[in-house]
Each structure stands twice: as structure tokens, then as C-alpha cells.
Backbone as CSV, one residue per row, in Angstrom:
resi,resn,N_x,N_y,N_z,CA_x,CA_y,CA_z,C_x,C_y,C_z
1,UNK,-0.988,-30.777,-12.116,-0.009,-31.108,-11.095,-0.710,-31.952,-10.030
2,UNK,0.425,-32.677,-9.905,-0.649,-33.814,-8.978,-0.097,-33.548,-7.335
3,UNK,-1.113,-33.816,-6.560,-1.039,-33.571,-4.900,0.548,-34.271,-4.435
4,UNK,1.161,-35.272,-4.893,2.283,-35.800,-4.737,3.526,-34.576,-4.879
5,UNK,3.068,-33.749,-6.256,4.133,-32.923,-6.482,4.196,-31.474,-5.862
6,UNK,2.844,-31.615,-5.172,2.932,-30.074,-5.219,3.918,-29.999,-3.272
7,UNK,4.622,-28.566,-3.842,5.612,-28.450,-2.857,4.919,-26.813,-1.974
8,UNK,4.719,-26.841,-0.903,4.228,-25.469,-0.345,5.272,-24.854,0.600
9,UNK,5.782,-23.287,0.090,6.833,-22.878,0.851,6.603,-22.166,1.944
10,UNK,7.065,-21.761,3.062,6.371,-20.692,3.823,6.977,-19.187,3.786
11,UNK,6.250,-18.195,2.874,6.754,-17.233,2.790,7.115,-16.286,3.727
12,UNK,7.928,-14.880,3.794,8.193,-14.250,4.265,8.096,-13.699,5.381
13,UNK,6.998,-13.096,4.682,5.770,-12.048,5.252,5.604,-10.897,4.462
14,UNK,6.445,-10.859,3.702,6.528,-9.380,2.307,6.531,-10.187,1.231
15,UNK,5.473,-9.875,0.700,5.429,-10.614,-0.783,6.415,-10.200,-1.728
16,UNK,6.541,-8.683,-1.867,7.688,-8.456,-2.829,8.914,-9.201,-2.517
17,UNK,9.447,-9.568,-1.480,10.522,-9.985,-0.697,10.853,-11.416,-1.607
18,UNK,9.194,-12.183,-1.486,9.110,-13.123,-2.422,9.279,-13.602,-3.527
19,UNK,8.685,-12.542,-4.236,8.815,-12.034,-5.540,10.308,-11.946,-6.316
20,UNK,11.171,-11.459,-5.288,12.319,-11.632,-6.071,13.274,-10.244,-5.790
21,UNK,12.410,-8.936,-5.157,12.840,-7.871,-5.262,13.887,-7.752,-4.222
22,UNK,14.687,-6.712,-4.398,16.335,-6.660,-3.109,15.505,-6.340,-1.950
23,UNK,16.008,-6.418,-0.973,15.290,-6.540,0.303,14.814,-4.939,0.430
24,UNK,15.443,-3.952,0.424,15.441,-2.154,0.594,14.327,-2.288,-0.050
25,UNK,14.088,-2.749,-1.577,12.856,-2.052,-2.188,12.031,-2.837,-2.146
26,UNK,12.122,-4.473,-1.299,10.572,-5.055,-0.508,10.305,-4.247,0.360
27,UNK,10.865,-3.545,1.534,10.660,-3.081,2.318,9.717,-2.109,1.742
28,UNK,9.996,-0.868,0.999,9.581,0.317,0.559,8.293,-0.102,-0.008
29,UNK,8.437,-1.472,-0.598,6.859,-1.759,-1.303,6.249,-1.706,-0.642
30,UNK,6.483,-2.786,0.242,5.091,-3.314,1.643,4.605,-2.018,2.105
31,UNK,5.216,-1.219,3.003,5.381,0.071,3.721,4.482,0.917,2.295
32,UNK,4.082,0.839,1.288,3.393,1.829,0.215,2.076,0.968,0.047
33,UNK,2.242,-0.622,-0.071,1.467,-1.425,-0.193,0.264,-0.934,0.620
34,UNK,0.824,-1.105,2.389,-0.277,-1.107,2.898,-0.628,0.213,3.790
35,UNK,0.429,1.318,3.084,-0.607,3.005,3.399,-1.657,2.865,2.132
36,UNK,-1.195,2.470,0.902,-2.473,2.471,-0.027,-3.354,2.044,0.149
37,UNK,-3.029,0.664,1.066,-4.410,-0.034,1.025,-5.561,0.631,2.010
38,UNK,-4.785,1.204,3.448,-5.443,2.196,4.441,-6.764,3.094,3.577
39,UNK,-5.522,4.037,2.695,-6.224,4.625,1.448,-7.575,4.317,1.197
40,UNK,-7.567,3.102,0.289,-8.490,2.327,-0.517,-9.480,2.477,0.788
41,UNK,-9.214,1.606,1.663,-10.118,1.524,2.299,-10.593,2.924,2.994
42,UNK,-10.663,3.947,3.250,-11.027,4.736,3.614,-12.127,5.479,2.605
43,UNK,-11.373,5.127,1.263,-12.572,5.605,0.245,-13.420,4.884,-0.027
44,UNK,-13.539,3.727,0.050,-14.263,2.612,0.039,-15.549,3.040,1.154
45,UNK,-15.390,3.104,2.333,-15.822,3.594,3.073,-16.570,4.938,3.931
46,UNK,-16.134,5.800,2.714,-16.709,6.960,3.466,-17.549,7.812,2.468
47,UNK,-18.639,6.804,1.537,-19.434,7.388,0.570,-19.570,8.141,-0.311
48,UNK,-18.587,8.833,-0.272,-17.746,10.069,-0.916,-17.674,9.572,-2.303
49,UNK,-18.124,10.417,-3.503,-17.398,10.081,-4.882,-15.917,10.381,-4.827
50,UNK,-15.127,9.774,-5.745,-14.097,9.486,-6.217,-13.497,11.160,-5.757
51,UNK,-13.723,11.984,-6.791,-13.899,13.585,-6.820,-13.650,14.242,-5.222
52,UNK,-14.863,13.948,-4.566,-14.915,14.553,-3.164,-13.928,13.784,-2.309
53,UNK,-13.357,12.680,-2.670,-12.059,11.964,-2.087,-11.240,12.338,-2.175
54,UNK,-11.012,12.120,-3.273,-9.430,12.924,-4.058,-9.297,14.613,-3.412
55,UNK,-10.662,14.913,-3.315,-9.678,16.959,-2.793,-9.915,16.748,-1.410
56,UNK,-10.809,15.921,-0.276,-10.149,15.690,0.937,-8.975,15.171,1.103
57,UNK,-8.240,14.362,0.421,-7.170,13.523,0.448,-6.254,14.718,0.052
58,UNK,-6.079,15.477,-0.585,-5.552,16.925,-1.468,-4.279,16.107,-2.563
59,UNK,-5.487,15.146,-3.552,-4.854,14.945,-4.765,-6.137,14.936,-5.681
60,UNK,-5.576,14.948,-6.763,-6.540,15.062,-7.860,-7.231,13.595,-8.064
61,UNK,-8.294,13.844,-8.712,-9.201,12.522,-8.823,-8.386,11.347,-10.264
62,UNK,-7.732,12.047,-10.960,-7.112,11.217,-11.380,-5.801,10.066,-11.038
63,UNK,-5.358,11.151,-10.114,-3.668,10.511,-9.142,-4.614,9.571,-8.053
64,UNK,-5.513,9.838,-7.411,-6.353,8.871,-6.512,-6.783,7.848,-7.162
65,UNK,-7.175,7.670,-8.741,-7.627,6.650,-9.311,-6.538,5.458,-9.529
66,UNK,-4.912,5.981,-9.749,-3.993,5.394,-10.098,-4.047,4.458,-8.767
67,UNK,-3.994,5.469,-7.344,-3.947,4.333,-6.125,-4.719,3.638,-6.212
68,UNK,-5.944,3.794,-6.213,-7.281,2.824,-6.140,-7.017,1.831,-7.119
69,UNK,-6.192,2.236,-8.450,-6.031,0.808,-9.282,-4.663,0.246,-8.637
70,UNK,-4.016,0.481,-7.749,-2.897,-0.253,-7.302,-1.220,0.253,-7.846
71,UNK,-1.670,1.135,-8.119,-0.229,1.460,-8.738,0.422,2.379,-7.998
72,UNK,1.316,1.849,-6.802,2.127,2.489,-5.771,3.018,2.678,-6.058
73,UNK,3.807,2.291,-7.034,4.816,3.277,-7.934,4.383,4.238,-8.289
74,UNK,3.387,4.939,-8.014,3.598,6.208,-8.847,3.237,7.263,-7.514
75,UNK,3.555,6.637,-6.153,3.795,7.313,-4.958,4.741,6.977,-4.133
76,UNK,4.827,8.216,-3.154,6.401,8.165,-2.325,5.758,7.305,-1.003
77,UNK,6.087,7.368,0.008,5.697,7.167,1.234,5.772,8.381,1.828
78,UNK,6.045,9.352,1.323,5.970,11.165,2.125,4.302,10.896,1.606
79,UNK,3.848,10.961,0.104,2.493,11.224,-0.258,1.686,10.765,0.119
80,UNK,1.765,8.994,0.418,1.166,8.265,0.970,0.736,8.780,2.617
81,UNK,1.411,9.054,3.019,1.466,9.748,4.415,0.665,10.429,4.809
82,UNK,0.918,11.512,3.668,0.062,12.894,3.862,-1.382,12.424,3.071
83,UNK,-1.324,11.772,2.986,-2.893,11.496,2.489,-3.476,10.739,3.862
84,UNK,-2.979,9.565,4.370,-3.845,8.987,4.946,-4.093,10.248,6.421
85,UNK,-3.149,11.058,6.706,-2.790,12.658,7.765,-4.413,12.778,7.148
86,UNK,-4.610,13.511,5.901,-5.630,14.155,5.384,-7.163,13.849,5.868
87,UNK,-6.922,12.044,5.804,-8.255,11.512,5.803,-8.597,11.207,7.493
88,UNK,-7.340,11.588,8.037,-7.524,11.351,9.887,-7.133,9.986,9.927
89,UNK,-6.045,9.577,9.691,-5.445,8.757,10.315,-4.234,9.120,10.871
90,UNK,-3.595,8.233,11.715,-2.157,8.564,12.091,-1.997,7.759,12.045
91,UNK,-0.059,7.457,11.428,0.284,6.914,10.784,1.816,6.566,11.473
92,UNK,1.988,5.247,12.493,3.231,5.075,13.323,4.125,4.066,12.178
93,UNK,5.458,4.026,12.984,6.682,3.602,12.513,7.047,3.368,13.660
94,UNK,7.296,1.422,13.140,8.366,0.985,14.248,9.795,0.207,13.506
95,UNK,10.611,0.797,14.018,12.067,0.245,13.786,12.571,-0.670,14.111
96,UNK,12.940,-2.010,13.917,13.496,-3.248,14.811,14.920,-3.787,13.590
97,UNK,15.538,-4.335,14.198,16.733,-4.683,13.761,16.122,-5.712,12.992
98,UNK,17.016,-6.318,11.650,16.231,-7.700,11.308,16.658,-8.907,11.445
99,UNK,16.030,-9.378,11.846,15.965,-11.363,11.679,17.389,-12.088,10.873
């Protein structure tokens, strides 16, 4: 593709939004997207094997592996919640009408 053709859009700000998904379940992604990513990064960070993560977090080392590989479908935003609660974070919500 040549520099002539290429067209650059300016997205969203929610990639799923982008992607194609109904607006309710971009929302729900992003909002899982980035408690997981909190997640990730907290285990990333706090030297801990996988194991000693997963039972501070109070899930099993296998359900923690699914987050760590990205798969936020296979959590709520209640779980997500109570995990990042677990690891000492707090975790706000702000409401605004939309755009």
C-alpha cells in the first residue's frame, strides 16, 4: 500500500468500540480490559510466583493464568474487582453521560 492510499482514522478511545462491538459490551470490555491489565501488572511486579499470586489474589493459579494470557471473558467485573481489593488497590467509578 502506497503512502498516497493509506487513509488514518481517529479512533474512539475503546478499541472494542472500534472493533465493531455494540456500544454496552465495548463499554464492559474496556472496564475488564483495564482492571486486568491493573492485574497483570501487579503480578508482574511484585516477585511473587504465579502460585503465591493467584492465592493472594484468592483465585487459583490456573484462572490467574487465563488473565495473564488476556482472556477477560472468562471474568466478571465483580471478580475483577475483588481481585485488584485483594492485591490493595482501590478501585473508583466515574459516571458521565455520553458524547
Amino acid at each position: 500500500m502506497s503512502k498516497e492510499n493509506l487513509i488514518i482514522e481517529q479512533g474512539s478511545g475503546n478499541v472494542f468500540a472500534d472493533l465493531g462491538f455494540p456500544p454496552e459490551e465495548a463499554q464492559n470490555l474496556i472496564l475488564r480490559a483495564e482492571l486486568a491489565n491493573q492485574i497483570e501488572d501487579y503480578v508482574a511486579s511484585s516477585g511473587m510466583t504465579q502460585q503465591q499470586s493467584a492465592k493472594k489474589l484468592g483465585v487459583t493459579q490456573p484462572r490467574l493464568n487465563l488473565l495473564l494470557k488476556g482472556k477477560i471473558n472468562e471474568f466478571s467485573i465483580d471478580a475483577l474487582v475483588n481481585m485488584a481489593a485483594k492485591a490493595g488497590m482501590q478501585v473508583e467509578m466515574k459516571v458521565k453521560r455520553a458524547a
